[in-house]
N, C-alpha and C positions, 0 to 999 in steps of 0.2 A: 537653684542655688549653686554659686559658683566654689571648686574648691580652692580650699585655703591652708597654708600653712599656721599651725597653732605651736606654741611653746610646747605644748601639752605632751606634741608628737618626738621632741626631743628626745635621743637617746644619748646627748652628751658625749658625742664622738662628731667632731666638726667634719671630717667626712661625707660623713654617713649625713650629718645634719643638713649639710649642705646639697648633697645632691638630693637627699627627700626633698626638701625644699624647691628645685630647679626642677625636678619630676612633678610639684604642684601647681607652677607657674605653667608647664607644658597644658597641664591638663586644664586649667583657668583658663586660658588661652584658644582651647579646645571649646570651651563653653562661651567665652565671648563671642568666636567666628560663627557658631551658634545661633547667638543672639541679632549681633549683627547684622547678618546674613538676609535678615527680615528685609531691613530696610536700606541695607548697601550693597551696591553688586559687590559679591564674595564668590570666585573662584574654587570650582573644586580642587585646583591645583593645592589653593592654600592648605584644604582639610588632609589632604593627601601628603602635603609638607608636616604638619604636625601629627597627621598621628603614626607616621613613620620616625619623626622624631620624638616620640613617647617609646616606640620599638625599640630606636635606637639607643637610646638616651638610658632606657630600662634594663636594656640587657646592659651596657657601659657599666651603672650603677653593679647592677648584679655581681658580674665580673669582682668589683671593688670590695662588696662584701666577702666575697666568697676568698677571695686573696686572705683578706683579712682571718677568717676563721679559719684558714687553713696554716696560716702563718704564725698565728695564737693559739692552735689543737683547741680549738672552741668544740666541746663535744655534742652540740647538737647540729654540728655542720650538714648530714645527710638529711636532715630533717627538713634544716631550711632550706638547703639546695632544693629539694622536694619541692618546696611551696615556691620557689622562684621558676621552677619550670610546671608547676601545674599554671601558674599566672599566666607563659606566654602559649601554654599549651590555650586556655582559655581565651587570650588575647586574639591569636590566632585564628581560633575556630571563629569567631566574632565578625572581624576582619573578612576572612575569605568566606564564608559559609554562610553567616547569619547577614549578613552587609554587604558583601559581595562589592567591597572597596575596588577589588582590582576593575571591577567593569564599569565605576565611573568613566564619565566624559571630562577628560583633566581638566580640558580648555571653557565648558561648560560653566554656567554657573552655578552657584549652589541652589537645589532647591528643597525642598521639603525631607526628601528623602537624604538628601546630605548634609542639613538639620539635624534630622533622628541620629544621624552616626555620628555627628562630632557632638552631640549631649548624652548619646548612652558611651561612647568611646571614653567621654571627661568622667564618668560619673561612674560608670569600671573600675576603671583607673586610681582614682582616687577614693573610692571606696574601699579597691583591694589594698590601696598601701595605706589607708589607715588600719585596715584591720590586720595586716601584716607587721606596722609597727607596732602597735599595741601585744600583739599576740606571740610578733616572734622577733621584732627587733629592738623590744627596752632589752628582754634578756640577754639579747647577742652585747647592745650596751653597758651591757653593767658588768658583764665578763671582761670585755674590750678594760674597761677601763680600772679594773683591777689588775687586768696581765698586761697592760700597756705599762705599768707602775711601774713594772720590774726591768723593762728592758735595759740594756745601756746603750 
């Protein structure tokens, strides 16, 4: 099942809306080459293109957050800092440890084994930032959008 951006995941901060959304499409993207893969020669290069840009892309967002809550005394800042660095702590371990990405053959094709990474890498991914919106980013939105009120 490929991830998907839902209304649901809203936290009413175009933002924030938008790059959760552009972090969905990475990882969608991440599952099509996936699928793909099957039946098109698919490069590992590709897989190793995106899921550095879910790294990239995830930390960029983070950054954005965290400006935000620091700029708004959002007081559950350490907290969620916390879960954005246990993410790429996670991320991480995945990557180098469990996946052992760095030791693909770039030039290679994809095969079986670089299947398994770019559908547990999409499905990581977008499982954590659904359960990090839900859990920790409607709240950071509904703060945002009350002390966003006041500014001039």
């Amino acid at each position: 099942m490929q991830p998907i951006w839902k209304q649901q995941y809203s936290v009413f901060n175009e933002l924030i809306d938008n790059q959760h959304k552009k972090f969905f499409q990475y990882c969608e993207r991440l599952s099509l080459l996936a699928e793909e893969s099957v039946n098109a020669h698919r490069s590992n290069t590709e897989l190793i293109t995106l899921t550095f840009k879910v790294r990239t892309y995830g930390f960029r967002h983070f950054m954005d957050e965290e400006e935000l809550m620091l700029k708004y005394k959002y007081p559950n800042l350490l907290q969620h800092i916390r879960e954005h660095n246990r993410y790429y702590s996670q991320f991480f371990n995945h990557i180098e440890k469990d996946y052992n990405v760095y030791t693909l053959d770039v030039l290679a094709p994809m095969d079986d084994n670089s299947r398994r990474i770019a559908t547990f890498l999409s499905k990581f991914a977008s499982d954590w930032l659904i359960q990090h919106i839900i859990s920790m980013d409607k709240s950071l939105g509904e703060y945002l959008k009350k002390n966003m009120l006041w500014e001039t």
